[in-house]
SEFIZA-3560 file (N, C-alpha, C; in Angstrom, 3 decimals):
REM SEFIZA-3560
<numar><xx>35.001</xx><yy>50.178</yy><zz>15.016</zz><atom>N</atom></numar>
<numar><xx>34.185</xx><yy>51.324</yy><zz>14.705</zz><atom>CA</atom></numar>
<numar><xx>33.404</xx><yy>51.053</yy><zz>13.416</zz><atom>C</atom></numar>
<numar><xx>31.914</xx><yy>51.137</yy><zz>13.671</zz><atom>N</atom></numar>
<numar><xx>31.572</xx><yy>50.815</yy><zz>12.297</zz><atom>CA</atom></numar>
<numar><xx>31.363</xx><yy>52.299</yy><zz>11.652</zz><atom>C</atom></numar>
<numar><xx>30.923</xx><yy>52.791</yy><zz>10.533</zz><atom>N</atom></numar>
<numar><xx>31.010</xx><yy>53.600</yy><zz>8.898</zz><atom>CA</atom></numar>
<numar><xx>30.155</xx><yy>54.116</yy><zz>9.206</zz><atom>C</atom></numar>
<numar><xx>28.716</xx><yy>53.568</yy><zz>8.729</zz><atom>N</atom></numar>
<numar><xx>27.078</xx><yy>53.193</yy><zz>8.732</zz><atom>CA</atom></numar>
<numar><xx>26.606</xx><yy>53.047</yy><zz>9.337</zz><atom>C</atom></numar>
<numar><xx>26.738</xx><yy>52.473</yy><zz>10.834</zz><atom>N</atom></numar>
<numar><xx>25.735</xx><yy>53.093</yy><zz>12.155</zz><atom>CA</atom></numar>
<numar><xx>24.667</xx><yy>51.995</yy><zz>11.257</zz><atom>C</atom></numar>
<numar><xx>24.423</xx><yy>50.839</yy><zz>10.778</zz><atom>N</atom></numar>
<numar><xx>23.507</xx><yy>50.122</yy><zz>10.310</zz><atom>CA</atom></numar>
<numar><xx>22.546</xx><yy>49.702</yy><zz>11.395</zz><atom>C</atom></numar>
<numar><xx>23.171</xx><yy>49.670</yy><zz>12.764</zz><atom>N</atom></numar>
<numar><xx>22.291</xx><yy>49.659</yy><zz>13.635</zz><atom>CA</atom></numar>
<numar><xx>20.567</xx><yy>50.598</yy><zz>14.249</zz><atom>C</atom></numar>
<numar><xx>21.442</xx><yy>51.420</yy><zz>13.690</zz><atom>N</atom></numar>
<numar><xx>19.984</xx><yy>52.777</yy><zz>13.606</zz><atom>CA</atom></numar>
<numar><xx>19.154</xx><yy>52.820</yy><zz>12.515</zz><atom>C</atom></numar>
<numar><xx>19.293</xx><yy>52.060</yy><zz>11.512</zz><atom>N</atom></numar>
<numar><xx>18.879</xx><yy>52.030</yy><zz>10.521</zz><atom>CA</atom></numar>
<numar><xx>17.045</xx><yy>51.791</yy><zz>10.891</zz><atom>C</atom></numar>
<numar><xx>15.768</xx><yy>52.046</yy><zz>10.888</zz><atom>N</atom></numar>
<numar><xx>15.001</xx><yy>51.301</yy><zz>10.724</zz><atom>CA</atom></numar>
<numar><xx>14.934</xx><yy>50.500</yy><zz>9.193</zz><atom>C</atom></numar>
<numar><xx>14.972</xx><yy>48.936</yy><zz>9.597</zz><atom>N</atom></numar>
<numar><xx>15.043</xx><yy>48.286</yy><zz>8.290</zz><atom>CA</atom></numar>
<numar><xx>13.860</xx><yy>48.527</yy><zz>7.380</zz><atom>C</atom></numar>
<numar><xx>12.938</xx><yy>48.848</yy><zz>8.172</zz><atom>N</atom></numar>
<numar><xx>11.194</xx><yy>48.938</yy><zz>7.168</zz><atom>CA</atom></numar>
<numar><xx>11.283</xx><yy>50.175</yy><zz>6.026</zz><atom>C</atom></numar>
<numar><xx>12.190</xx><yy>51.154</yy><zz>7.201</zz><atom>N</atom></numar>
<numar><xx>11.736</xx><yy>51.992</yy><zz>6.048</zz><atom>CA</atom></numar>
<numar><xx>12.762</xx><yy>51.946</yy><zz>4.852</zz><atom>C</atom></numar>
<numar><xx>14.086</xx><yy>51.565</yy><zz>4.737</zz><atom>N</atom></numar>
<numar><xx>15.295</xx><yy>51.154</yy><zz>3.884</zz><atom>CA</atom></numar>
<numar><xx>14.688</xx><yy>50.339</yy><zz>3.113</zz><atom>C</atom></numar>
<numar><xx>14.027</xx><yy>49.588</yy><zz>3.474</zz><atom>N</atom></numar>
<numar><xx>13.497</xx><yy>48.188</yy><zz>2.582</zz><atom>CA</atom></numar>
<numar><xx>13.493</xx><yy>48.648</yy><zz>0.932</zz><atom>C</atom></numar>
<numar><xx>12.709</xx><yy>49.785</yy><zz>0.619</zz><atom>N</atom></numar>
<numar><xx>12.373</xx><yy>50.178</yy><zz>-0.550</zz><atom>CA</atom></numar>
<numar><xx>13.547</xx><yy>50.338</yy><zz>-1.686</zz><atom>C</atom></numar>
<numar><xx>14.840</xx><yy>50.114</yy><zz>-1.027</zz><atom>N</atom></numar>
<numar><xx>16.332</xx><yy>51.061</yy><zz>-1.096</zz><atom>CA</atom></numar>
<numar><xx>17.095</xx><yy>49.540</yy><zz>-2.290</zz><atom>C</atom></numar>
<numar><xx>16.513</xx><yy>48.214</yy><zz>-1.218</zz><atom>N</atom></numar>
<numar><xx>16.674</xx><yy>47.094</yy><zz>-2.053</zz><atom>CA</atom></numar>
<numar><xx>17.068</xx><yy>46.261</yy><zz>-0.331</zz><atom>C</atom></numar>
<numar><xx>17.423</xx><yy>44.701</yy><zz>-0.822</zz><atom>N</atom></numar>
<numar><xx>16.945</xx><yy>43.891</yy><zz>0.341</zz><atom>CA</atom></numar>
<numar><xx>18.501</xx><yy>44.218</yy><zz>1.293</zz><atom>C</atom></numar>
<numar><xx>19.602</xx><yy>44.544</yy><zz>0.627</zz><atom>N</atom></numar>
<numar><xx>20.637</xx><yy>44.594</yy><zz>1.373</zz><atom>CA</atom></numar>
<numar><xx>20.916</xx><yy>46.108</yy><zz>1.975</zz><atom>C</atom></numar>
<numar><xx>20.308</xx><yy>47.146</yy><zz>1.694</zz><atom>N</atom></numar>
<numar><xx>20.603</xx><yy>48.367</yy><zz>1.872</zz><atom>CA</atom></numar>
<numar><xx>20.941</xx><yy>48.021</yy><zz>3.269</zz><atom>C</atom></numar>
<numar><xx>20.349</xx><yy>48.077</yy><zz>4.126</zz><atom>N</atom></numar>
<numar><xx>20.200</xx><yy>48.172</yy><zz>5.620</zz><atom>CA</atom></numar>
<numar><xx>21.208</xx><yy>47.374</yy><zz>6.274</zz><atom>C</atom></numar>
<numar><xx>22.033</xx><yy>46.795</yy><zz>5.402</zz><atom>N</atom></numar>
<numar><xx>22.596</xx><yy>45.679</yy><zz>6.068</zz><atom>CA</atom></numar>
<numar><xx>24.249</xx><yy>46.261</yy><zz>5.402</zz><atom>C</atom></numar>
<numar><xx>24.505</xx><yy>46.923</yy><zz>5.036</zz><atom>N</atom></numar>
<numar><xx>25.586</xx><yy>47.396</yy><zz>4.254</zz><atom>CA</atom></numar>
<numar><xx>26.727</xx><yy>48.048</yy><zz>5.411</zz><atom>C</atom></numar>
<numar><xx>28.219</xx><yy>47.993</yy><zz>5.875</zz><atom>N</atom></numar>
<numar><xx>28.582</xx><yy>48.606</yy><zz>6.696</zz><atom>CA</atom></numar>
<numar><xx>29.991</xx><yy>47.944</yy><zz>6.599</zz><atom>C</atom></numar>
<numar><xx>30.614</xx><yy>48.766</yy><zz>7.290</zz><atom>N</atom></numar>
<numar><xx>32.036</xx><yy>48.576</yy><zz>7.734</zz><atom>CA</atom></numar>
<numar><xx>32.685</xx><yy>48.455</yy><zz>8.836</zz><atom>C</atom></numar>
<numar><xx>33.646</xx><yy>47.629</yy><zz>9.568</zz><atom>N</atom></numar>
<numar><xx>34.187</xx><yy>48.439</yy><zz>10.904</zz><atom>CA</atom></numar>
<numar><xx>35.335</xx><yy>47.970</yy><zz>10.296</zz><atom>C</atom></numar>
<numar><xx>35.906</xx><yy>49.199</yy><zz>10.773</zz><atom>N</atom></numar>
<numar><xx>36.846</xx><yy>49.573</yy><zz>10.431</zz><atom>CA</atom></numar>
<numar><xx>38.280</xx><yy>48.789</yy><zz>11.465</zz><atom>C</atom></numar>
<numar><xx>38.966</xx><yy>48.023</yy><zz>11.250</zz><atom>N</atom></numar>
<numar><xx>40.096</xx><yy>47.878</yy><zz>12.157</zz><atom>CA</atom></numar>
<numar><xx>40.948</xx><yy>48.943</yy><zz>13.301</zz><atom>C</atom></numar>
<numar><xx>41.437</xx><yy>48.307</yy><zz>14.169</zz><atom>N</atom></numar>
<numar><xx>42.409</xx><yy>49.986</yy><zz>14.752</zz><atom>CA</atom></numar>
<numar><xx>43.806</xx><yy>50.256</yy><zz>13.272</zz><atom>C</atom></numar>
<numar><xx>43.920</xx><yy>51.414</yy><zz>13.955</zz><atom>N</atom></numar>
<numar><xx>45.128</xx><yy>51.925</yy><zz>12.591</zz><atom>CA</atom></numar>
<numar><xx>46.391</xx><yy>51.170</yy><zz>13.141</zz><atom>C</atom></numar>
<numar><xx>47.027</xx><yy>50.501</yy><zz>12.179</zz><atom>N</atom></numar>
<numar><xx>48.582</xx><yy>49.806</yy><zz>12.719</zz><atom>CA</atom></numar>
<numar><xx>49.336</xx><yy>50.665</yy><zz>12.041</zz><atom>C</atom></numar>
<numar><xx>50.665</xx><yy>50.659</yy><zz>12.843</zz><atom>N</atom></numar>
<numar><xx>51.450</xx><yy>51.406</yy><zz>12.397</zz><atom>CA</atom></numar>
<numar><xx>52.029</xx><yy>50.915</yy><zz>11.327</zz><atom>C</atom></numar>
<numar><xx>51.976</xx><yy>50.206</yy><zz>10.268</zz><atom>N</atom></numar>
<numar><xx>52.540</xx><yy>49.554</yy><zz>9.042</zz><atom>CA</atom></numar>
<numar><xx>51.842</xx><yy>50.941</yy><zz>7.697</zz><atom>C</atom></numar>
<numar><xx>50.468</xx><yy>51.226</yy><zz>8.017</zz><atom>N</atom></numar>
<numar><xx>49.239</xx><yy>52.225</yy><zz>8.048</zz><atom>CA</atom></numar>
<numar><xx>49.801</xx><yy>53.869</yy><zz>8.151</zz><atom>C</atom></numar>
<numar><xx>50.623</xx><yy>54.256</yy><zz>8.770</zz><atom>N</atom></numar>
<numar><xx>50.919</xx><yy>55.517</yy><zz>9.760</zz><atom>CA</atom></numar>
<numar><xx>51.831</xx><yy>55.746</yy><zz>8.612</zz><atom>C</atom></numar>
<numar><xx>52.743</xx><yy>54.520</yy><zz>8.910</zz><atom>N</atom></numar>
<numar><xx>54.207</xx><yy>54.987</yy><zz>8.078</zz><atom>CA</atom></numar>
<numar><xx>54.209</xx><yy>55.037</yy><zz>6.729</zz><atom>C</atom></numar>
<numar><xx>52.773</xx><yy>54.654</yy><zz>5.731</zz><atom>N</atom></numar>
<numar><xx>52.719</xx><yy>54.696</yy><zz>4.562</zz><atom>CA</atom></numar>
<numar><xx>51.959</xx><yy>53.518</yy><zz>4.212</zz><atom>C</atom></numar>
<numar><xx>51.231</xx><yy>54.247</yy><zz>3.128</zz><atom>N</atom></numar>
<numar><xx>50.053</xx><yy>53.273</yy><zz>2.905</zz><atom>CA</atom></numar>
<numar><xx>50.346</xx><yy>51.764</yy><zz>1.966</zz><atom>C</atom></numar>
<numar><xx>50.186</xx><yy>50.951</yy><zz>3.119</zz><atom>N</atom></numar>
<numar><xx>50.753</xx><yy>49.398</yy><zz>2.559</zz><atom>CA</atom></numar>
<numar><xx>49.641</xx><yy>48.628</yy><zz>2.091</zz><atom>C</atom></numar>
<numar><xx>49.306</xx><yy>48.210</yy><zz>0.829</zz><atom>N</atom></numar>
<numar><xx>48.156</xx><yy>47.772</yy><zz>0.214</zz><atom>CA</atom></numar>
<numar><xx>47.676</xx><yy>46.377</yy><zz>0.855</zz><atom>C</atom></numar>
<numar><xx>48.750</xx><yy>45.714</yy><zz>1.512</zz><atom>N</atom></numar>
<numar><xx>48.170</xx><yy>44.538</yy><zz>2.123</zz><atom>CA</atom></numar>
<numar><xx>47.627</xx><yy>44.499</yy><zz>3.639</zz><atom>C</atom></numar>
<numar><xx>47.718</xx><yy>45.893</yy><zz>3.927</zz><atom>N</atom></numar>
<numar><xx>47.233</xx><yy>45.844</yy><zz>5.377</zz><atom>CA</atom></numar>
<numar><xx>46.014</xx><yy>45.660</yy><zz>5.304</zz><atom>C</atom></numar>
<numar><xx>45.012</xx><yy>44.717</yy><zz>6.409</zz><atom>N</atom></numar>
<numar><xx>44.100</xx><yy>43.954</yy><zz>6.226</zz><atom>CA</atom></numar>
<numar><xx>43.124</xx><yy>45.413</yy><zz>6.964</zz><atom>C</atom></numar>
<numar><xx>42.310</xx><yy>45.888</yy><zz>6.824</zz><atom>N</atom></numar>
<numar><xx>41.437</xx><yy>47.162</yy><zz>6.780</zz><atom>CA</atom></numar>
<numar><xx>40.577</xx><yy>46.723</yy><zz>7.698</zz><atom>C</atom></numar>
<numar><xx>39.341</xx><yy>46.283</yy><zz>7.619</zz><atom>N</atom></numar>
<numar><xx>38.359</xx><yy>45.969</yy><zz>8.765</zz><atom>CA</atom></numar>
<numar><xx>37.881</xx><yy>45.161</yy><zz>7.623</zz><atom>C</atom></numar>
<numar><xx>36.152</xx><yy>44.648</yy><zz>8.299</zz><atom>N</atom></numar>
<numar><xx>35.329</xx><yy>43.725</yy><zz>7.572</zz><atom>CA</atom></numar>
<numar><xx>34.130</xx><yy>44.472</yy><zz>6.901</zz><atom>C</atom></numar>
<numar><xx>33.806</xx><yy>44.091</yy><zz>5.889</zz><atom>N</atom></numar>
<numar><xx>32.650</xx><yy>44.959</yy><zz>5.005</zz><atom>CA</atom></numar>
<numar><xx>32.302</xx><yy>43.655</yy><zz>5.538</zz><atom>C</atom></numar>
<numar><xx>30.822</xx><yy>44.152</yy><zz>5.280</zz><atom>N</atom></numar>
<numar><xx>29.256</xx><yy>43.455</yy><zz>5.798</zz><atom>CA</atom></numar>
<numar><xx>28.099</xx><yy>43.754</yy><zz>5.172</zz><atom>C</atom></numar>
<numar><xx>28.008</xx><yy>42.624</yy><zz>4.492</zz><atom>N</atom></numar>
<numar><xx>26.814</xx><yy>42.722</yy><zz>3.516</zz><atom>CA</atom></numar>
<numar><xx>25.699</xx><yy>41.237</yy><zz>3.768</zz><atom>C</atom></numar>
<numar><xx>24.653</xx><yy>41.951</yy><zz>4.291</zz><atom>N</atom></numar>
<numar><xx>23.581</xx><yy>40.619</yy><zz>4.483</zz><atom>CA</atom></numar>
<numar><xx>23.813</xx><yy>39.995</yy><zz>5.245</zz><atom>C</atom></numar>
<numar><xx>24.685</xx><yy>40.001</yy><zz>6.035</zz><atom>N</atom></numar>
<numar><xx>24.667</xx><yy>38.809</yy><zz>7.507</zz><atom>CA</atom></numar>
<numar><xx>25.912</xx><yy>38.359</yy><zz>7.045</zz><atom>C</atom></numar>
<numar><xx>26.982</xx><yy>38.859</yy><zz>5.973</zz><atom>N</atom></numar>
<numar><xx>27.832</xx><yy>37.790</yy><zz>5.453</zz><atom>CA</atom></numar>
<numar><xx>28.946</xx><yy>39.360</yy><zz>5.980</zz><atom>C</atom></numar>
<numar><xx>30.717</xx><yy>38.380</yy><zz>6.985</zz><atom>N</atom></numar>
<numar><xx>31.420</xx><yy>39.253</yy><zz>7.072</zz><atom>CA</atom></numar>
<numar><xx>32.383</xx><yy>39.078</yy><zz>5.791</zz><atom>C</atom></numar>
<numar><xx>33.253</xx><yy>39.687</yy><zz>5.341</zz><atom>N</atom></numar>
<numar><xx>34.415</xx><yy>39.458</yy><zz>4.187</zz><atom>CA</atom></numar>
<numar><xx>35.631</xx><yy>40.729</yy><zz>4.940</zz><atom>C</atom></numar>
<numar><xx>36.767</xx><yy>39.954</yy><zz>5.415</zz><atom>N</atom></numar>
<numar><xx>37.974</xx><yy>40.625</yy><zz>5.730</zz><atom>CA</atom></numar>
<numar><xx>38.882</xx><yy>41.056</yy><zz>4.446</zz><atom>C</atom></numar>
<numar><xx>38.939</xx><yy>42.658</yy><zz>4.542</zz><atom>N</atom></numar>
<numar><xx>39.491</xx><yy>43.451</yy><zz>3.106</zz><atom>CA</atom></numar>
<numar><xx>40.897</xx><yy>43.989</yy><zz>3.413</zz><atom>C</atom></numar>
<numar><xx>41.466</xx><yy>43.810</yy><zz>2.799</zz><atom>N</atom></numar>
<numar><xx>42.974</xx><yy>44.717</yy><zz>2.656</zz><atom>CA</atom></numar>
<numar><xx>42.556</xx><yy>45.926</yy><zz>2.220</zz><atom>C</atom></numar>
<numar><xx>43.491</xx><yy>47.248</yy><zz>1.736</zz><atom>N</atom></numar>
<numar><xx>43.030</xx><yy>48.383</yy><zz>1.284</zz><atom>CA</atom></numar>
<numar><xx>43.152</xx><yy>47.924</yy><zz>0.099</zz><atom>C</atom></numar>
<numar><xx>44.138</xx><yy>46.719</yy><zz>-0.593</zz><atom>N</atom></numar>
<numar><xx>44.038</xx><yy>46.646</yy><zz>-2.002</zz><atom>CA</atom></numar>
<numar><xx>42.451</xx><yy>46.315</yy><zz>-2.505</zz><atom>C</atom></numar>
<numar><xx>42.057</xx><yy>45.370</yy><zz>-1.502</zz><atom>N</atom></numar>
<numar><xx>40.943</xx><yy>44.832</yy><zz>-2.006</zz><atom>CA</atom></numar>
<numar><xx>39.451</xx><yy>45.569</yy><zz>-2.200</zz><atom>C</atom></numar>
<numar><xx>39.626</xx><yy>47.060</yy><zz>-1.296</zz><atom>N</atom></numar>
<numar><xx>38.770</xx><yy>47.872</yy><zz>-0.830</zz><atom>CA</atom></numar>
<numar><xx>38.657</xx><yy>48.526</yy><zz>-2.201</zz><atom>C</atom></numar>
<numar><xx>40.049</xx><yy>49.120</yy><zz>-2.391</zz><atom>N</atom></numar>
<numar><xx>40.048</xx><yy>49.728</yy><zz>-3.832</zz><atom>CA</atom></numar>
<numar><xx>39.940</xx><yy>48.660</yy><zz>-5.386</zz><atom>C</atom></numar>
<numar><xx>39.950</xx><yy>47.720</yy><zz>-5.116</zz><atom>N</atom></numar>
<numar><xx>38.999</xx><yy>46.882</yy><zz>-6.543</zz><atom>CA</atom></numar>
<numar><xx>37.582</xx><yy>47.367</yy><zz>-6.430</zz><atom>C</atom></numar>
<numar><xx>36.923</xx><yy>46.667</yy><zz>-4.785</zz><atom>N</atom></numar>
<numar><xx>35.623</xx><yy>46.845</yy><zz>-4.607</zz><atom>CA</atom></numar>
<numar><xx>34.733</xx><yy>47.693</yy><zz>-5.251</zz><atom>C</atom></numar>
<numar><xx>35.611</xx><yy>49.208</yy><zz>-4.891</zz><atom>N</atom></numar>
<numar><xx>35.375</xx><yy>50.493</yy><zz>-5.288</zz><atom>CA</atom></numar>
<numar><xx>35.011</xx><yy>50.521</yy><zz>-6.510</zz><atom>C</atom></numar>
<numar><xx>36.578</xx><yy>50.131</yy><zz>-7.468</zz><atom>N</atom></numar>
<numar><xx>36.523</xx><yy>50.073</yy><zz>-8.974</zz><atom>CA</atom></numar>
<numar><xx>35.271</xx><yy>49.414</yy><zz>-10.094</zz><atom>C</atom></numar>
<numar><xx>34.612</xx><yy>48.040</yy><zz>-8.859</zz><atom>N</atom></numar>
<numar><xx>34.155</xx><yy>47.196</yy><zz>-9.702</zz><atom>CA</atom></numar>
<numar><xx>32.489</xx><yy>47.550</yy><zz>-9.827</zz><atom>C</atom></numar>
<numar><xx>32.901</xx><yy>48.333</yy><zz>-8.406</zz><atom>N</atom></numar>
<numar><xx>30.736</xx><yy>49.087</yy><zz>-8.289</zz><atom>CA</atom></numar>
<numar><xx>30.558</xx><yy>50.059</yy><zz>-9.351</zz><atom>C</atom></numar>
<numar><xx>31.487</xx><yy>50.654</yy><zz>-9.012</zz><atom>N</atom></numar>
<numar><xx>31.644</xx><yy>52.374</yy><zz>-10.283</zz><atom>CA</atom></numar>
<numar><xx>31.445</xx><yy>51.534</yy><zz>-11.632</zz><atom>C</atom></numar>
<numar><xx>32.087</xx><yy>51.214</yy><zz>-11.968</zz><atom>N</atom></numar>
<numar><xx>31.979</xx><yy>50.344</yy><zz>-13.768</zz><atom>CA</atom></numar>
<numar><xx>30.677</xx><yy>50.027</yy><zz>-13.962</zz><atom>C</atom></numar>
<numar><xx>30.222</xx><yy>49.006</yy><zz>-12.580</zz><atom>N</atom></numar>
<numar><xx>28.710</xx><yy>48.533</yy><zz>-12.932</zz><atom>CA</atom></numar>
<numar><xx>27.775</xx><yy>49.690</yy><zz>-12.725</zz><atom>C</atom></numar>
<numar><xx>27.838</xx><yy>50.049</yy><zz>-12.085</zz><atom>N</atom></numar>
<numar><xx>26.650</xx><yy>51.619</yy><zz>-12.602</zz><atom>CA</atom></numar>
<numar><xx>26.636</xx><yy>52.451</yy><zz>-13.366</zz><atom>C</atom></numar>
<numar><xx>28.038</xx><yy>52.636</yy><zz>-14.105</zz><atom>N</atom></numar>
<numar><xx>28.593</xx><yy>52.764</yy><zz>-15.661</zz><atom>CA</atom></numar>
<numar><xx>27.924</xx><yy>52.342</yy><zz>-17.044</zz><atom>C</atom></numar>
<numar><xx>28.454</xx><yy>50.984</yy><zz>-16.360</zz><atom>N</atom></numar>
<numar><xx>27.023</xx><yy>50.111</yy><zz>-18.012</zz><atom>CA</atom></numar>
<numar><xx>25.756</xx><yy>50.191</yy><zz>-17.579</zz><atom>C</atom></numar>
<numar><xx>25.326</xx><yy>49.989</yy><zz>-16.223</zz><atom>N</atom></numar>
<numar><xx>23.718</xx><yy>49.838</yy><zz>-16.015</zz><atom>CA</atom></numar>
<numar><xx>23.556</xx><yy>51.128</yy><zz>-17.255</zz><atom>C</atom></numar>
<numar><xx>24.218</xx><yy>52.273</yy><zz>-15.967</zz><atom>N</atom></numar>
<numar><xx>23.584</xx><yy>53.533</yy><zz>-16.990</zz><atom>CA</atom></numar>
<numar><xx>23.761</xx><yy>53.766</yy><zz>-18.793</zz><atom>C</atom></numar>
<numar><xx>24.587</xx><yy>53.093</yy><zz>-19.057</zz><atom>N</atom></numar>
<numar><xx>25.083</xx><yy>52.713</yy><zz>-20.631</zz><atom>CA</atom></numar>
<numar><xx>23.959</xx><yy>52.437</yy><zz>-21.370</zz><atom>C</atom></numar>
<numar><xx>23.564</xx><yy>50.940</yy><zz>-20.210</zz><atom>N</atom></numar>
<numar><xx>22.638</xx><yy>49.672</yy><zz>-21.462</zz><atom>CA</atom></numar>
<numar><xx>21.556</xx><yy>50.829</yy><zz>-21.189</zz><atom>C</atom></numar>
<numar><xx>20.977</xx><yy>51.608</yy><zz>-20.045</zz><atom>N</atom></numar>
<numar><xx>19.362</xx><yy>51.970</yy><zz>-20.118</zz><atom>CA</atom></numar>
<numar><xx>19.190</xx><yy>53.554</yy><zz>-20.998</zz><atom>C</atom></numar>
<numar><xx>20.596</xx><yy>53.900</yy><zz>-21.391</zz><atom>N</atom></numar>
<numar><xx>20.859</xx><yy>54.935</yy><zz>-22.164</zz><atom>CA</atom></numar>
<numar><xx>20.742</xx><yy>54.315</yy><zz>-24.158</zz><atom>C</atom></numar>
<numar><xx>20.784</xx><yy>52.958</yy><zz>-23.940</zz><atom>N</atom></numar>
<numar><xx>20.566</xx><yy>52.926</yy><zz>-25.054</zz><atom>CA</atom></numar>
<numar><xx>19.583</xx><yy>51.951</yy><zz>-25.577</zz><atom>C</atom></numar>
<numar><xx>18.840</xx><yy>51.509</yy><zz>-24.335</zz><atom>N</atom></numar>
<numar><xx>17.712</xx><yy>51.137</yy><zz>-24.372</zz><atom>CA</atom></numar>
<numar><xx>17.779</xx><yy>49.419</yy><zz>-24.616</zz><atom>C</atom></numar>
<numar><xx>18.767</xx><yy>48.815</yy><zz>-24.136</zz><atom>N</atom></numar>
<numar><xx>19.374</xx><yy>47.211</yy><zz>-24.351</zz><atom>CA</atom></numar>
<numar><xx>18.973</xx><yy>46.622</yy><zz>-22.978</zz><atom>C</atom></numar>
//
């Protein structure tokens, strides 16, 4: 199951968004029961997809991902708040 439906996307008009927008998505694995019975950080999640490139994620790894985007739009907004 993919997230993002990236398939419907028209890429022309995303383009403006930046070169990977359109290409951004998830499918999601089926749920295992390792999943059901409590959330096990090494269960392998589905594949994020960025640019033609797949990368297989655990939930641990999902939640760095998470951590490491938030921070960087943190300082972006930091450095252009202080004009660096």
């Amino acid at each position: 199951m993919s997230v993002n439906q990236r398939h419907s996307l028209d890429q022309k008009k995303v383009q403006r968004f930046g070169n990977y927008f359109g290409s951004i998505d998830f499918e999601i694995n089926s749920v295992s029961q390792a999943v059901l019975e409590g959330k096990k950080q090494d269960t392998k999640a589905g594949k994020l997809l960025i640019g033609g490139k797949e990368f297989e994620c655990t939930l641990a790894e999902l939640d760095r991902i998470i951590e490491t985007c938030q921070t960087a739009k943190a300082v972006f907004f930091q450095k252009y708040r202080f004009g660096l």
